[in-house]
Each structure stands twice: as C-alpha cells, then as structure tokens.
Biopython code that builds the backbone (N, CA, C, O; Angstrom):
import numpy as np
from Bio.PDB.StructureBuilder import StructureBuilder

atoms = [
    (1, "UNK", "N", (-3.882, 16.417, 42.449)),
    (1, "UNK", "CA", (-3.450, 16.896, 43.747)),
    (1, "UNK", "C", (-3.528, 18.416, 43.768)),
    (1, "UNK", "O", (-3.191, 19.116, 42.812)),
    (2, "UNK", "N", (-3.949, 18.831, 44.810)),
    (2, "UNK", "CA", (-3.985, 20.547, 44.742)),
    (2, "UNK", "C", (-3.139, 21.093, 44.832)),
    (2, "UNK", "O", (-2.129, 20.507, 45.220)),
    (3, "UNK", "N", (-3.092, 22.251, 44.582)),
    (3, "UNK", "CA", (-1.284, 23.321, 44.916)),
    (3, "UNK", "C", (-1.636, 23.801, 46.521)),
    (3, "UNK", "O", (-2.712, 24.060, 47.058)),
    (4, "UNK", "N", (-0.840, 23.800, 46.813)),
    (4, "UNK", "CA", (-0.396, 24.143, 47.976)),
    (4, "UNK", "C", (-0.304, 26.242, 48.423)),
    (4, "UNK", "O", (0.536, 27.003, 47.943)),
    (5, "UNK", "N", (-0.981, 26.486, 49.023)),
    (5, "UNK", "CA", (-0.897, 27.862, 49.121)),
    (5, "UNK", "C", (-2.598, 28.185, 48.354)),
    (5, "UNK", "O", (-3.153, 27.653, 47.392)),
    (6, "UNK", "N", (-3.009, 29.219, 49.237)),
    (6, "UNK", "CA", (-3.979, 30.281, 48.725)),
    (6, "UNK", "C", (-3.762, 30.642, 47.106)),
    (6, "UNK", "O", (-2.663, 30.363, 46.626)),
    (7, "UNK", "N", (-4.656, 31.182, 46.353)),
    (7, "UNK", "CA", (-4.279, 31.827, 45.481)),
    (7, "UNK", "C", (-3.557, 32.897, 44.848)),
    (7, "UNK", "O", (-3.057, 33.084, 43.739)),
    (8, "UNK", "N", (-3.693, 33.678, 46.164)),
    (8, "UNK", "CA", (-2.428, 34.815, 46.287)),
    (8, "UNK", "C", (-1.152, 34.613, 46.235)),
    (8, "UNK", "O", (-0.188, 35.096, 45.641)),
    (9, "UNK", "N", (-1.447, 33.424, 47.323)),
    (9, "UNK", "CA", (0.150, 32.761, 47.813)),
    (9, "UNK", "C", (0.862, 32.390, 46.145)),
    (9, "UNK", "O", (1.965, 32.752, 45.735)),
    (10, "UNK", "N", (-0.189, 31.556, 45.400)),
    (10, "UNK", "CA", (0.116, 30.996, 44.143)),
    (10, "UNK", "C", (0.402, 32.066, 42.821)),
    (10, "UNK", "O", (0.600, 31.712, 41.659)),
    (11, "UNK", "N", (0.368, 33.368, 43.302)),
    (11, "UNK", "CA", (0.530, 34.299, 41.975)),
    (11, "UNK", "C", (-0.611, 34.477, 41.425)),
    (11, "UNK", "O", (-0.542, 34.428, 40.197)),
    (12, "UNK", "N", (-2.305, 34.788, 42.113)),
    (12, "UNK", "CA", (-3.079, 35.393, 41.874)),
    (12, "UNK", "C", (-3.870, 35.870, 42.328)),
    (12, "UNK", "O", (-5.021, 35.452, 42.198)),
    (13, "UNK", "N", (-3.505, 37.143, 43.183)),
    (13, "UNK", "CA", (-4.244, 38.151, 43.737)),
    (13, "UNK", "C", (-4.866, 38.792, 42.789)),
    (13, "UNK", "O", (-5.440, 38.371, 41.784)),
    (14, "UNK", "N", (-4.670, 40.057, 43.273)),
    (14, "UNK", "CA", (-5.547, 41.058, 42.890)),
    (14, "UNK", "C", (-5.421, 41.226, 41.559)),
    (14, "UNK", "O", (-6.459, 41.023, 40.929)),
    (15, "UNK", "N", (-4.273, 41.598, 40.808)),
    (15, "UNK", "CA", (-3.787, 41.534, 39.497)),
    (15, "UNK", "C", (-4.524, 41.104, 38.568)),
    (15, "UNK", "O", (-5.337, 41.641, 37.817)),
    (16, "UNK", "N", (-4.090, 39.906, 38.725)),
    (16, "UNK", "CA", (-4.570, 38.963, 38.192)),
    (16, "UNK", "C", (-5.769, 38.744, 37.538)),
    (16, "UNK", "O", (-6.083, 38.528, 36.367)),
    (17, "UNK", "N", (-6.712, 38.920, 39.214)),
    (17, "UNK", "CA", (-7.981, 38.998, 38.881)),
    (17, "UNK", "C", (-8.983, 39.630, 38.153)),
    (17, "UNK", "O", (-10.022, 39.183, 37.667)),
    (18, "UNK", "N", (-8.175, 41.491, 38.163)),
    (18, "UNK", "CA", (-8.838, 41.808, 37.712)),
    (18, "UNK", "C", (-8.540, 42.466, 36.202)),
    (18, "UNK", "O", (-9.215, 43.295, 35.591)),
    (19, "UNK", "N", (-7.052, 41.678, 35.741)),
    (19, "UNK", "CA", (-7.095, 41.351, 34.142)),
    (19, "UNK", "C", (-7.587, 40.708, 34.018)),
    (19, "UNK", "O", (-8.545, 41.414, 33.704)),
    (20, "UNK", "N", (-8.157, 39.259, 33.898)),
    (20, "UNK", "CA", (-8.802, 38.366, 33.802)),
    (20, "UNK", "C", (-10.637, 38.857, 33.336)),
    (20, "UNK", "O", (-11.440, 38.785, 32.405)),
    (21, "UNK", "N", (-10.486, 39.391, 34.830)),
    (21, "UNK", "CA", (-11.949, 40.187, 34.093)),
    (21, "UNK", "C", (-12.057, 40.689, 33.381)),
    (21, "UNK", "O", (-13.035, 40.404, 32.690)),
    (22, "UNK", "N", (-11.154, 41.879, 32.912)),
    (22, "UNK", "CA", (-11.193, 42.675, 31.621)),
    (22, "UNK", "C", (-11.247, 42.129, 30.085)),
    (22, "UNK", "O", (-11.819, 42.380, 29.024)),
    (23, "UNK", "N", (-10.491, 41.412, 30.520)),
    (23, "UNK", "CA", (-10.359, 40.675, 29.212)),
    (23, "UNK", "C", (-11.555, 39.551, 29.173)),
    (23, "UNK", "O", (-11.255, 38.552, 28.520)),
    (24, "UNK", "N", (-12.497, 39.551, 29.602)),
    (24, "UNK", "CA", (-13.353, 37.870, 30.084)),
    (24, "UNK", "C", (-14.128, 38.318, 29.117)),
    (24, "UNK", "O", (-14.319, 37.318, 28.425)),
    (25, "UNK", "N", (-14.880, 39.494, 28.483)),
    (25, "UNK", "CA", (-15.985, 40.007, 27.326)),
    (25, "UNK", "C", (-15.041, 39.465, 26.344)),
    (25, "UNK", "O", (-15.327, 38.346, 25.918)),
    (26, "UNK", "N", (-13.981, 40.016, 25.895)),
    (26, "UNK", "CA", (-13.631, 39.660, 24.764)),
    (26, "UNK", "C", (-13.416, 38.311, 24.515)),
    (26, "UNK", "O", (-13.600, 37.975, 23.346)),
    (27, "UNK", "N", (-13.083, 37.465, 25.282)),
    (27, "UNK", "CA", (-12.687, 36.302, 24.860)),
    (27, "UNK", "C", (-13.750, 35.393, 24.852)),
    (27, "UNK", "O", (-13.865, 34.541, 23.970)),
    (28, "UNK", "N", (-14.756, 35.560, 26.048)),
    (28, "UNK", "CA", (-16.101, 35.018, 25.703)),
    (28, "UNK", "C", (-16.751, 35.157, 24.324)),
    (28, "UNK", "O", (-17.345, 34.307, 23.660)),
    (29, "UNK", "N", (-16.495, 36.412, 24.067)),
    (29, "UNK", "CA", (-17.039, 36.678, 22.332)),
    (29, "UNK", "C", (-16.285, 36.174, 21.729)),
    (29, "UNK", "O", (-16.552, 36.630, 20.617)),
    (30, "UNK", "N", (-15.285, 35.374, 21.563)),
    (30, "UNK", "CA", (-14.350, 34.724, 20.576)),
    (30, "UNK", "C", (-13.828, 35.768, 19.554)),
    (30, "UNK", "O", (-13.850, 35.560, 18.341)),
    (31, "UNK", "N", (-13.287, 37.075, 20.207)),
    (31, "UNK", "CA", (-12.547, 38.164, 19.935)),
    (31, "UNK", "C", (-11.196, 38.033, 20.274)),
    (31, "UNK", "O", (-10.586, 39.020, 19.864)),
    (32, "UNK", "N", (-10.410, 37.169, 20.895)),
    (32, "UNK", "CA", (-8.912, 36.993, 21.433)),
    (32, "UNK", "C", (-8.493, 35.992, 20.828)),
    (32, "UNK", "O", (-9.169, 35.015, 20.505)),
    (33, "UNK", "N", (-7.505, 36.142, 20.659)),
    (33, "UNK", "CA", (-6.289, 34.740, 20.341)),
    (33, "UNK", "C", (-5.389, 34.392, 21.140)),
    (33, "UNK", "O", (-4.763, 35.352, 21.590)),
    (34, "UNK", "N", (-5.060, 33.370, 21.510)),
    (34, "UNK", "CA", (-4.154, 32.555, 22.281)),
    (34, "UNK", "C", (-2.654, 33.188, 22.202)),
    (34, "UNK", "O", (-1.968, 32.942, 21.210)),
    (35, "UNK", "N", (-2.148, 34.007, 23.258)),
    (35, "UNK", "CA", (-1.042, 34.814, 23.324)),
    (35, "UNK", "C", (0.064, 34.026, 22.727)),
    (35, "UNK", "O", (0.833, 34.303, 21.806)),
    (36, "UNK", "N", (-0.062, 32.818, 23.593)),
    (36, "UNK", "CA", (1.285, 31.476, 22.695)),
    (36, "UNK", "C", (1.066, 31.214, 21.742)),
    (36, "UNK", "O", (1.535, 32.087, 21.013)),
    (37, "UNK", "N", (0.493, 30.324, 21.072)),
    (37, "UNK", "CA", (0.292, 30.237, 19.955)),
    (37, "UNK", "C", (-0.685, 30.902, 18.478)),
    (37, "UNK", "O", (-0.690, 30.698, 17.264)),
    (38, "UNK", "N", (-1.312, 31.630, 19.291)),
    (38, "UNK", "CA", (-2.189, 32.790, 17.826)),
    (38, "UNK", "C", (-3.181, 32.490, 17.380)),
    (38, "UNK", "O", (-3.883, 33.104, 16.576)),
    (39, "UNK", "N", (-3.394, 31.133, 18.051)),
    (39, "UNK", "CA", (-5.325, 30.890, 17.144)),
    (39, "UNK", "C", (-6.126, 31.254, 18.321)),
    (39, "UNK", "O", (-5.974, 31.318, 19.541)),
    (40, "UNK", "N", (-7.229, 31.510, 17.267)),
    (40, "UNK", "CA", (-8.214, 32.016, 18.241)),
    (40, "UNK", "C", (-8.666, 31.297, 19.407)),
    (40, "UNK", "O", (-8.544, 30.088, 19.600)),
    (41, "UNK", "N", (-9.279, 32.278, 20.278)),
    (41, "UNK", "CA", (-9.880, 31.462, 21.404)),
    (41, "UNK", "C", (-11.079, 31.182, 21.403)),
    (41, "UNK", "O", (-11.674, 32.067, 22.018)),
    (42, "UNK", "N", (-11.853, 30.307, 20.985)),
    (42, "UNK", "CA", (-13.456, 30.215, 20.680)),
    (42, "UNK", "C", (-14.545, 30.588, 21.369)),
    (42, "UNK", "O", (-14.274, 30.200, 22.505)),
    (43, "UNK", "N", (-15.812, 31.191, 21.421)),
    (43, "UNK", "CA", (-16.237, 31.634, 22.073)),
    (43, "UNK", "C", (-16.539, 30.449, 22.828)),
    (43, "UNK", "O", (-16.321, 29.363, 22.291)),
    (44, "UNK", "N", (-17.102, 30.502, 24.229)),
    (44, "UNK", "CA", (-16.888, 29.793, 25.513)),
    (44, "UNK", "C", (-16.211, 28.558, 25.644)),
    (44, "UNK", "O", (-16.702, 27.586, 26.218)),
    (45, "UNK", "N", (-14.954, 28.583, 25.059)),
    (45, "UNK", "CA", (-14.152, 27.710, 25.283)),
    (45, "UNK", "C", (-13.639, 28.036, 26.642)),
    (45, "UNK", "O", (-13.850, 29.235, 26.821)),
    (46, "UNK", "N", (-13.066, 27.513, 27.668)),
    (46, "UNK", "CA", (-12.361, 27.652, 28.317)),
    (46, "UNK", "C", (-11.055, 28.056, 28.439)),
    (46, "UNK", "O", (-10.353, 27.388, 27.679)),
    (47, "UNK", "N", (-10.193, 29.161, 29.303)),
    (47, "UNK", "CA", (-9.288, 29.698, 29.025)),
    (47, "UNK", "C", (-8.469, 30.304, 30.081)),
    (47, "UNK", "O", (-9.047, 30.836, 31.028)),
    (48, "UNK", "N", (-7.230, 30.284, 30.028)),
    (48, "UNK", "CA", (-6.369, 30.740, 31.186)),
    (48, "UNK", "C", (-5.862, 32.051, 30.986)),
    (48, "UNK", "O", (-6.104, 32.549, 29.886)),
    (49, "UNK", "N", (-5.259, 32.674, 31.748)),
    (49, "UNK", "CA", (-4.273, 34.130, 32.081)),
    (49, "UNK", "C", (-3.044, 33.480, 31.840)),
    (49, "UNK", "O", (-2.933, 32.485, 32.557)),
    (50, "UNK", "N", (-2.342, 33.620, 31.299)),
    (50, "UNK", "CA", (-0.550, 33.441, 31.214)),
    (50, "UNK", "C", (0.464, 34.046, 31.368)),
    (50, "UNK", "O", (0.945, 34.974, 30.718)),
    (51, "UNK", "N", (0.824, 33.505, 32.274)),
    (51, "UNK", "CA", (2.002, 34.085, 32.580)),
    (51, "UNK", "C", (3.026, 33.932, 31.432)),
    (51, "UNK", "O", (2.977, 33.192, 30.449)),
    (52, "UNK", "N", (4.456, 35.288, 32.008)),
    (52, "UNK", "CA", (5.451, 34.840, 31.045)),
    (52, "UNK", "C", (6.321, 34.060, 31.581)),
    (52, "UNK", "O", (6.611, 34.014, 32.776)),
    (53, "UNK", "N", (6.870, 33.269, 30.505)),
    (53, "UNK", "CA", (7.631, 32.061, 30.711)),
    (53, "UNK", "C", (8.820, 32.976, 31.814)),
    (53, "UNK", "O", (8.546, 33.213, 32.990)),
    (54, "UNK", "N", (9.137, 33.077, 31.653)),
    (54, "UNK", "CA", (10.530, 33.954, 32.271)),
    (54, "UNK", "C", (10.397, 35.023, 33.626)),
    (54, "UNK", "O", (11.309, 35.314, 34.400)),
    (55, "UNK", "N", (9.367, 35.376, 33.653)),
    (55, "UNK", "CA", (9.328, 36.376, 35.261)),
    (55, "UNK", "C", (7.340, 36.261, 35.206)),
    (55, "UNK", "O", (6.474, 36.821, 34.535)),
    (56, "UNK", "N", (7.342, 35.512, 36.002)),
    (56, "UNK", "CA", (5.990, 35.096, 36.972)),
    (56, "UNK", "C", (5.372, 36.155, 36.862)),
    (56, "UNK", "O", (4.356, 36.203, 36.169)),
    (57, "UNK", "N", (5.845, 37.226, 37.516)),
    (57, "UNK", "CA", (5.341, 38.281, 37.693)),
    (57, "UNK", "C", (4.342, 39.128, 36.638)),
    (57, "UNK", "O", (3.432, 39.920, 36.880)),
    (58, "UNK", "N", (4.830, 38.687, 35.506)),
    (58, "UNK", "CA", (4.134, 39.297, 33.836)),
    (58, "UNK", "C", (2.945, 38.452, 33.671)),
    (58, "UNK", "O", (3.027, 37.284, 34.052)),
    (59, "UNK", "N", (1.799, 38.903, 33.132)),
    (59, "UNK", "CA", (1.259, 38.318, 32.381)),
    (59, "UNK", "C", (0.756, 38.786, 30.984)),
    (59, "UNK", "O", (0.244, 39.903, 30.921)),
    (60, "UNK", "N", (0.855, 38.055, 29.899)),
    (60, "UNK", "CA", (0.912, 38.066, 28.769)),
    (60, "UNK", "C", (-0.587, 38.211, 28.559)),
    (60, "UNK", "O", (-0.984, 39.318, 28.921)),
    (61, "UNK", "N", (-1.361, 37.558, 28.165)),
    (61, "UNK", "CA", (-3.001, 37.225, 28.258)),
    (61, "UNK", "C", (-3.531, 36.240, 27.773)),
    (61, "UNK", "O", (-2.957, 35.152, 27.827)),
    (62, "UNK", "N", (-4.720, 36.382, 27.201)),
    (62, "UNK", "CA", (-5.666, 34.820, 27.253)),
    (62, "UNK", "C", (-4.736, 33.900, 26.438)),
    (62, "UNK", "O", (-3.970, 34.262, 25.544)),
    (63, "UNK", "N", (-5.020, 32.074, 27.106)),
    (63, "UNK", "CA", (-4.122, 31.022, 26.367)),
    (63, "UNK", "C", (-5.068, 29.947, 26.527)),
    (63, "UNK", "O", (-5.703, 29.650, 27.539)),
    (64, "UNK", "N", (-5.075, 29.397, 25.373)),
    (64, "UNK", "CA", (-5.802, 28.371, 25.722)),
    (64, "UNK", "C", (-5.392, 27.401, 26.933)),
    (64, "UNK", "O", (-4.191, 27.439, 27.204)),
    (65, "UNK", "N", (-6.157, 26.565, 27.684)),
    (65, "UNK", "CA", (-6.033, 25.748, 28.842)),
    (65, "UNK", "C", (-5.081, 24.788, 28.055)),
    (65, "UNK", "O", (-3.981, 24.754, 28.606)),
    (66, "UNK", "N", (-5.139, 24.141, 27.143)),
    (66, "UNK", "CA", (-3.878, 23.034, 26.686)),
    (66, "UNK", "C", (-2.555, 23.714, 26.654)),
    (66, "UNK", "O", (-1.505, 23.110, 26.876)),
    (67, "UNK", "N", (-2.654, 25.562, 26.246)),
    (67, "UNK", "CA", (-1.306, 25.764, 25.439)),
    (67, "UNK", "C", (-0.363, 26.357, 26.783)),
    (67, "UNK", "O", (0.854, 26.544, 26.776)),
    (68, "UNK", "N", (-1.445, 26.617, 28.074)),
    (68, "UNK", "CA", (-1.021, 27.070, 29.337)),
    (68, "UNK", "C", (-0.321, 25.812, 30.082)),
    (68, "UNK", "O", (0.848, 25.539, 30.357)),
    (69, "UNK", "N", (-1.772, 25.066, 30.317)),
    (69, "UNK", "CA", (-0.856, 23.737, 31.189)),
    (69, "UNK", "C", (0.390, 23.015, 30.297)),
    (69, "UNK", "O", (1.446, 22.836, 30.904)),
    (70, "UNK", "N", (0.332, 22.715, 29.286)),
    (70, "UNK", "CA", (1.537, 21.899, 28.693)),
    (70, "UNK", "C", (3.293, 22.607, 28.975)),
    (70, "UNK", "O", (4.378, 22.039, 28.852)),
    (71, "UNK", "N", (3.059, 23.649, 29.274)),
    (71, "UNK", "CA", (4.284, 24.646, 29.717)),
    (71, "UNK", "C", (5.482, 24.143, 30.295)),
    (71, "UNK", "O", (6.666, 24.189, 29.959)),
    (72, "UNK", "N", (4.342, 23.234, 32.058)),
    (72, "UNK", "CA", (5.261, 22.585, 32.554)),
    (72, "UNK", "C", (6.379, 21.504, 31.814)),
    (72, "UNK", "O", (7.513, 21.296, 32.246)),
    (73, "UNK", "N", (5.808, 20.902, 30.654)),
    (73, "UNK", "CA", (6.005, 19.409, 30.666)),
    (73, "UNK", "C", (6.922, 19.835, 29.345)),
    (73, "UNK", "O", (7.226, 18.985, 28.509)),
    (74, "UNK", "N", (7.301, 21.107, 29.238)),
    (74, "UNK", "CA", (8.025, 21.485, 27.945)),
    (74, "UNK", "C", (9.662, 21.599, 28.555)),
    (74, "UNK", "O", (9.979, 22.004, 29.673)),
    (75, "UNK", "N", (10.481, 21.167, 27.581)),
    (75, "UNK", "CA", (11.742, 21.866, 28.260)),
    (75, "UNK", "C", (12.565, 22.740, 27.383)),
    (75, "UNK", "O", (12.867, 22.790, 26.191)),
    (76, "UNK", "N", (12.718, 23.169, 28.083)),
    (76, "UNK", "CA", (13.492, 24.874, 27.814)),
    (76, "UNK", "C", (15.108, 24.883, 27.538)),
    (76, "UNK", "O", (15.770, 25.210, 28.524)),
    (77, "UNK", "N", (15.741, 24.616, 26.514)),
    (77, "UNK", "CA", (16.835, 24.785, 26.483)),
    (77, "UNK", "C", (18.261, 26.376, 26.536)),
    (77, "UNK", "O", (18.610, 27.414, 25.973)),
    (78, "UNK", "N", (18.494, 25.639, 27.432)),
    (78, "UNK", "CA", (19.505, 27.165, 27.835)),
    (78, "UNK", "C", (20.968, 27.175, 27.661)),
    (78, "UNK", "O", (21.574, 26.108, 27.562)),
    (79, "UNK", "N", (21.472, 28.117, 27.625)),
    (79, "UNK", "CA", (22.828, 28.010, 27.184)),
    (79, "UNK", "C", (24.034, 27.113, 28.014)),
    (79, "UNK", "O", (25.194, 26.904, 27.660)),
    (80, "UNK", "N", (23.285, 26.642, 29.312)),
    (80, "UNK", "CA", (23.866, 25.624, 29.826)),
    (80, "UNK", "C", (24.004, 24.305, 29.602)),
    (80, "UNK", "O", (24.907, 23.487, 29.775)),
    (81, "UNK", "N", (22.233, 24.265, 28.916)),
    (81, "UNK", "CA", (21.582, 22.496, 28.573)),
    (81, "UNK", "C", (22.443, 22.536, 27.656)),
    (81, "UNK", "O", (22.665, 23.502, 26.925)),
    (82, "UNK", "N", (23.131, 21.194, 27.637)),
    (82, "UNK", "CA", (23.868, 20.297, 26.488)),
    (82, "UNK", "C", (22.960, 20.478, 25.374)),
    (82, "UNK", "O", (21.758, 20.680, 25.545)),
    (83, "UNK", "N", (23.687, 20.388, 23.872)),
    (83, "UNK", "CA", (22.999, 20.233, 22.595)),
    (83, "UNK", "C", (23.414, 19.018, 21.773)),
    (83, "UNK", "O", (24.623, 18.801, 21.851)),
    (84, "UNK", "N", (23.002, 18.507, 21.312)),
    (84, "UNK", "CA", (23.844, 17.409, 20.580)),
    (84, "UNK", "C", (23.596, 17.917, 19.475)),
    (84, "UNK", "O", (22.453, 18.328, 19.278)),
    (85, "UNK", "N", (24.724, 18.045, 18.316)),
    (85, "UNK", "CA", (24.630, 18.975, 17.090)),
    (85, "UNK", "C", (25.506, 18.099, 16.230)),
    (85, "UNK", "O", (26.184, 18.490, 15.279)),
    (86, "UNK", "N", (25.397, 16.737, 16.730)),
    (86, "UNK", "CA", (25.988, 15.282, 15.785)),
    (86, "UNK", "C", (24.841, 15.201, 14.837)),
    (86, "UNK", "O", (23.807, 15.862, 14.923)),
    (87, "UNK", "N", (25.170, 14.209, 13.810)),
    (87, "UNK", "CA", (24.064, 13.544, 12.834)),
    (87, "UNK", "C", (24.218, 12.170, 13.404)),
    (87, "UNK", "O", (25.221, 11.611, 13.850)),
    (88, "UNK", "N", (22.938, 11.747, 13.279)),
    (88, "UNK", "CA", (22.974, 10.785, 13.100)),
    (88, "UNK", "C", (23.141, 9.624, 12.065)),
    (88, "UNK", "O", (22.059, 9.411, 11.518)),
    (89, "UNK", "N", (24.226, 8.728, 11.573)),
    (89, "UNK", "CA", (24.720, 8.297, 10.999)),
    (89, "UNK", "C", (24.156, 7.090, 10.173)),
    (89, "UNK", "O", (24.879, 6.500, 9.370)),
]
sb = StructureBuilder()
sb.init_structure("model")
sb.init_model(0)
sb.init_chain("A")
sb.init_seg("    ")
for serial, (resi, resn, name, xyz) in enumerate(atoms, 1):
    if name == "N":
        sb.init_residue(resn, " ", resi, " ")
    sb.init_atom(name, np.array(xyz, "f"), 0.0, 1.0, " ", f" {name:<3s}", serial, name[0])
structure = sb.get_structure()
C-alpha cells in the first residue's frame, strides 16, 4: 500500500535529497557502512538514508534497505514499557 502524502509531505524534500546524492559515489563504490549496524554496504546493493530513531528530522546516513525497513517492526523499550526482570522457573 503506498504512503500517503508527497515526498516532502513524507520527510523528503530537499535535504534529503541532496544528502543522498552526496553520499550515492561512495556507497555505490562499496566505500560506506551501514550507520545501524556497521557492515559494509556492497557495491550496488541497494540502500536507504536513515533517519534517527528519535527526531525525524536527523539523518544519520547510508543503511542497508533490511536494517532501515525492519525499524518499524522493532520495539523500543522505554522507561514506561513494563520489564519483566522475573526468572523463569
């Protein structure tokens, strides 16, 4: 299903775009590593801009497409989320 809103609308205007470019030589050359996790990014692998987890507004730089999309589906524990800090018996 598509997102809803322009790309601007979605948090990628101008910015965006034109880190993306800057950084697009290096990572095509398989010169960058994956901001989240640290392995390299292979040359023409496919690859995203990342944001930071915490203010949209940041972006960190190249991530691989698995280590970007899986983000959503991660959960984030905060000093509100319950912990269970029992053993199991």
């Amino acid at each position: 299903m598509p997102s809803k809103g322009s790309t601007t609308q979605r948090g990628y205007g101008s910015k965006p775009r034109a880190l993306r470019k800057r950084l697009k030589p290096d990572v095509a050359a398989g010169r960058a590593n994956c901001w989240r996790c640290g392995l390299p990014i292979q040359a023409g692998q496919d690859w995203d801009l990342g944001h930071d987890d915490e203010d949209r507004s940041r972006y960190r730089g190249p991530e691989h497409v698995h280590c970007n999309r899986a983000t959503a589906s991660r959960q984030v524990v905060t000093a509100a989320s319950p912990v269970d800090t029992s053993r199991a018996w």
